[in-house]
C-alpha positions in Angstrom: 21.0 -14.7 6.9 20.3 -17.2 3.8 20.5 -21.0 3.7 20.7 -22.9 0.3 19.8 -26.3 -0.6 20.6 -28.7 -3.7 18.5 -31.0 -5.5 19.4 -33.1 -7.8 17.1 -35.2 -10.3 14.6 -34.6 -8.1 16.6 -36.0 -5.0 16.1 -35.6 -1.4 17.5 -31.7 -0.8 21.5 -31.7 0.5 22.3 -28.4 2.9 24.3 -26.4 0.6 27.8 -25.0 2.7 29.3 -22.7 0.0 27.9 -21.7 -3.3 29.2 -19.6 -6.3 28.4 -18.9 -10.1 30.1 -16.3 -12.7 28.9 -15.2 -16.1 31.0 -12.6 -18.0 31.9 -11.1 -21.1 34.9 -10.3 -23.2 35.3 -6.4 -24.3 36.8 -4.5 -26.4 39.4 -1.8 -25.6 37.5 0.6 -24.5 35.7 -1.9 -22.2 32.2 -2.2 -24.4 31.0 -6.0 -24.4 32.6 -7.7 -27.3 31.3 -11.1 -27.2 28.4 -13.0 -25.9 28.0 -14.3 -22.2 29.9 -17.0 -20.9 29.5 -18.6 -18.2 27.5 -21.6 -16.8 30.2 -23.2 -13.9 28.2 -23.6 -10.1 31.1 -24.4 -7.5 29.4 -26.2 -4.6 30.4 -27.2 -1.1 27.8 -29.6 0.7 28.4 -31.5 3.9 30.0 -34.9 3.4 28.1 -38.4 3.7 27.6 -42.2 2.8 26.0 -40.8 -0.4 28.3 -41.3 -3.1 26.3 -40.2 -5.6 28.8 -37.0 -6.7 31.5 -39.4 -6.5 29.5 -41.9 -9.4 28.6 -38.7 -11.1 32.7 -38.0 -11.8 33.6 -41.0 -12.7 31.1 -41.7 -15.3 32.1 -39.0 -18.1 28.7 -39.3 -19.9 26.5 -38.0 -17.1 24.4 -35.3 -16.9 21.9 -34.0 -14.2 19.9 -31.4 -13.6 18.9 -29.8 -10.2 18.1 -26.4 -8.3 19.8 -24.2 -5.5 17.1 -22.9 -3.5 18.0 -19.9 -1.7 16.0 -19.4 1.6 16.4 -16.3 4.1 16.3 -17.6 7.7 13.1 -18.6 9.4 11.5 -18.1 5.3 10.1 -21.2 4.5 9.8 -20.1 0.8 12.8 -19.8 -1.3 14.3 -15.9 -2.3 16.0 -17.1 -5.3 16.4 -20.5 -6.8 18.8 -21.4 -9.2 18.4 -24.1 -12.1 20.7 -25.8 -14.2 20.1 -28.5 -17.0 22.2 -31.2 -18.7 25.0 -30.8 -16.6 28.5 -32.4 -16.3 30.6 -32.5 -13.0 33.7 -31.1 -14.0 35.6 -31.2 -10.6 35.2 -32.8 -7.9 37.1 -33.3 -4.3 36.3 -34.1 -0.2 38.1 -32.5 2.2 38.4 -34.2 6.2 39.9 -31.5 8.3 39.3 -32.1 12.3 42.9 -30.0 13.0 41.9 -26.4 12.9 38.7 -27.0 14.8 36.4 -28.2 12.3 34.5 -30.6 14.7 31.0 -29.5 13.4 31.7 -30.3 9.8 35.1 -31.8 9.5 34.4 -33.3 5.7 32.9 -31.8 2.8 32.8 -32.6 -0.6 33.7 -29.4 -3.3 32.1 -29.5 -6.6 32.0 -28.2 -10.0 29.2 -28.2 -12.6 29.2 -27.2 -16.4 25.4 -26.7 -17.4 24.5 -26.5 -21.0 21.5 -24.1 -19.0 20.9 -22.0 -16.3 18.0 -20.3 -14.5 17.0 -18.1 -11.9 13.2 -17.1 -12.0 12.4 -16.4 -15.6 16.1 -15.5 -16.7 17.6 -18.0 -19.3 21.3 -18.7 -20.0 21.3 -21.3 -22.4 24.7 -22.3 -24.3 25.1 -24.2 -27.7 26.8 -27.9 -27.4 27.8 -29.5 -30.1 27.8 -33.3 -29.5 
C-alpha cells in the first residue's frame, strides 16, 4: 500500500487522494518514436478544506509554483519515489461535494491540473522549452 503527499512552495504537506502523470511520444508508421517527449500534466485529487490556496492559484493566470509528490509505502517513513515539478501553471481546476453515494469520510475534494515547464523523479529530468 502507498500514500502520497503534496507540497507546494515549501507548504505544510496536503494528503494526496488520487495522482496521475503521462509523458509520450509521437511515431512513425511503423511505431518508431518520431518526435521528442511530451508530457509534463500532474492530475491531483487532495481532500478539500478552508485553504483556498488552489482556488487563488486558478484565478491568477500568471502564477507558477513549484512542489513535490512524495510517494511513501505504508508504515515507510521515507519516501519510495518523489516527484518534482517547477514553474508550474494550474490548468484545471474543480471541487467536488458528494455525501449521496456514501462518501461520508471524504465527501469534498478538490481535482487539479498542473502544466510544469519541469519535472523530476530522483535524478531523471523532463525539462520543456517555453517561450514567454
Amino acid at each position: 500500500m502507498f500514500e502520497a503527499k503534496l507540497k507546494l512552495d515549501g507548504g505544510e504537506p496536503v494528503e494526496v487522494l488520487q495522482c496521475s502523470y503521462q509523458m509520450d511520444r509521437e511515431t512513425d508508421k511503423s511505431g518508431m518514436p518520431a518526435t521528442g517527449v511530451h508530457g509534463g500534466k500532474i492530475s491531483l485529487t487532495i481532500k478539500s478544506s478552508s485553504d483556498i490556496t488552489l482556488f487563488d492559484w486558478m484565478i491568477n493566470a500568471f502564477a507558477q509554483k513549484n512542489g513535490e509528490i512524495e510517494f511513501y509505502k505504508r508504515n515507510d517513513p521515507t519516501p519510495a519515489k518523489v516527484l518534482s515539478f517547477e514553474n508550474a501553471y494550474i490548468v484545471e481546476h474543480g471541487e467536488t461535494f458528494n455525501v449521496l453515494n456514501g462518501e461520508v469520510d471524504q465527501p469534498m475534494v478538490e481535482h487539479f491540473t498542473v502544466s510544469a515547464e519541469t519535472m523530476k523523479m530522483q535524478e531523471s529530468e523532463l525539462k520543456k522549452t517555453w517561450v514567454s
